[in-house]
N, C-alpha and C positions, 0 to 999 in steps of 0.2 A: 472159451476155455477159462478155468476156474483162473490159472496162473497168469494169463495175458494181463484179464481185469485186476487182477492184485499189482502185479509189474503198475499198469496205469496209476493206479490211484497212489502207491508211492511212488513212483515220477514225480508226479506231480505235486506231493506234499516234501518228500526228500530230495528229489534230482537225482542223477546219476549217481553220483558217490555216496547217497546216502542208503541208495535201494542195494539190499542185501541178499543172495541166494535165501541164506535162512529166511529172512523175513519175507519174501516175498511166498515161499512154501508157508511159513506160519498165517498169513493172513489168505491164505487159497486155501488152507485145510490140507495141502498134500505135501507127503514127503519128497526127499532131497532126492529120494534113488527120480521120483519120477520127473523132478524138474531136469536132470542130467539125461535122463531118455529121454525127451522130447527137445531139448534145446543143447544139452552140452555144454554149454558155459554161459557165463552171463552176459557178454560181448551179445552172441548168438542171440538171447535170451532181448537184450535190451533193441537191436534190430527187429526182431519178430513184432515187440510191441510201437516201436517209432512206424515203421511200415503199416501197422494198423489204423495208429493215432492218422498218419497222411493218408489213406485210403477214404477215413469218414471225412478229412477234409475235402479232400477229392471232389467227394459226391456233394457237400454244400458247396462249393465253390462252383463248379461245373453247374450248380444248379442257379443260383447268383448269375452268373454271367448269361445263362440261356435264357432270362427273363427279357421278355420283347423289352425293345427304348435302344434310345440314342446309342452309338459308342460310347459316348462321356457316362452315361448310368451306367452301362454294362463295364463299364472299366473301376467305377469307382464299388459297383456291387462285387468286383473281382478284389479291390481292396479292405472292403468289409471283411472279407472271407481271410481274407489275409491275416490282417487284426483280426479273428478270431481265434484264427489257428493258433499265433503269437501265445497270445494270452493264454491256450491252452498248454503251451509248452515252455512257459516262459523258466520253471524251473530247471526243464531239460538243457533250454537254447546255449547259455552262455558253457556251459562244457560243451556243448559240439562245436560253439564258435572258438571255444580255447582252443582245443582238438586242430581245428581246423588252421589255426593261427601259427601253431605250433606246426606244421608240416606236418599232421600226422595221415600217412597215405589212405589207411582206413578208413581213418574219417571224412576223407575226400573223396573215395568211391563210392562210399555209403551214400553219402549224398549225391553225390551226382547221379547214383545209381536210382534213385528213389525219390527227392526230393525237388524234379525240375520239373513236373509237367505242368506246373504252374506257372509257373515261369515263362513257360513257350507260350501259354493263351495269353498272358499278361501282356508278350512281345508283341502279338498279332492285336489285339486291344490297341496299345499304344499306337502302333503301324496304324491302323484306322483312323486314330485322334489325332496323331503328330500334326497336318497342314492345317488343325483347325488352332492347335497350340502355341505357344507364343514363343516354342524352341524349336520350333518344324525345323531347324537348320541341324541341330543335335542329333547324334545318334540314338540307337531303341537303346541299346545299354546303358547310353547315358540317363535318358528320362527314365527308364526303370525304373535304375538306381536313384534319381530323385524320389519317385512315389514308393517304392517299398521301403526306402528307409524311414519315411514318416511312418510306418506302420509298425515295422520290426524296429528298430532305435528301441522306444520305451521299456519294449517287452525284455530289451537284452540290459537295460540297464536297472529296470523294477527286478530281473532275474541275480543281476550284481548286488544291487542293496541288502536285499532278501538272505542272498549266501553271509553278506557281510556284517548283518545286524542293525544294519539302520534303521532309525526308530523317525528319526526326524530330517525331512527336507523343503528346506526354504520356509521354517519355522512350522510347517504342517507335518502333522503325523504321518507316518511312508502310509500306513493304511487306507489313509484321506484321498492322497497323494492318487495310489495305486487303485482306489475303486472310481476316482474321476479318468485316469488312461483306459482300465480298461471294460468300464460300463459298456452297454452297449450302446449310448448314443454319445460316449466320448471314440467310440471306435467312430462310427458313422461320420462326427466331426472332423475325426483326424482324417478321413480319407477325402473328404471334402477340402480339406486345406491342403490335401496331396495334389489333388487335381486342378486346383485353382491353382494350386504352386505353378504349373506348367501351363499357365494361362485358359484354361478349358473353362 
């Protein structure tokens, strides 16, 4: 649908607050009556398309992890996928983590409701790795939460700069910066230090 792909591509160049009824009609070519029949409001509207954006993750991710090898490669191709997604949403992330920061109950069902089955393959991966690991004593939440946060971190904090206008960090340009996290063989590195992080 003409308005899904328009909602995407500003996400991702504006973020949430920046993506507009109007403008997302103006760049789909259709008027306002028919984005309000089909979606209703822009809440509605911005769910229909996050729920898409995670469906095609989905299908890489799930496709990553079903690649024969070790648990340690299928957990860290589970990581890749991870950092990919990041980076695809990197404009979105940090309003759904404000959202989310903020108690807002919406935005805690939305995600939960939509945003975990990732999560559950990722738990069963670690479950596999943990006695080869160097935390096998640790909980699955705990190691998780070590390896996705080396993946998601960047992307919430290149999402923070971006909103806030920084030009320059640690004397490098944010651009520099931002195409060394999220290349694709800076992705592939970061998950690689995720997984050695946990002794693998």
């Amino acid at each position: 649908m003409k308005l899904k792909a328009a909602g995407r591509k500003l996400l991702q160049e504006k973020g949430i607050t920046g993506l507009t009824v109007r403008e997302a009609c103006r760049v789909a070519g259709v008027n306002t009556g028919m984005f309000h029949y089909y979606f209703g409001s822009k809440e509605e509207f911005l769910k229909a398309v996050l729920k898409e954006m995670y469906a095609e993750f989905m299908l890489s991710f799930k496709a990553g992890v079903a690649v024969a090898g070790t648990p340690r490669e299928r957990l860290k191709n589970a990581l890749v996928e991870v950092g990919k997604f990041a980076r695809s949403v990197r404009s979105v992330a940090p309003m759904i983590f404000a959202d989310l920061a903020h108690g807002k109950k919406e935005a805690f069902a939305f995600v939960r409701g939509n945003f975990t089955e990732h999560v559950q393959q990722i738990a069963a991966l670690t479950a596999e790795c943990r006695r080869a690991s160097s935390v096998q004593n640790r909980s699955i939440p705990f190691i998780i939460s070590s390896l996705v946060s080396v993946m998601v971190f960047p992307m919430l904090v290149s999402g923070v700069f971006e909103r806030n206008g920084v030009k320059v960090l640690h004397g490098l340009p944010i651009e520099d910066v931002r195409g060394e996290l999220f290349s694709e063989s800076g992705i592939m590195e970061r998950a690689e230090i995720a997984v050695r992080g946990i002794g693998l």
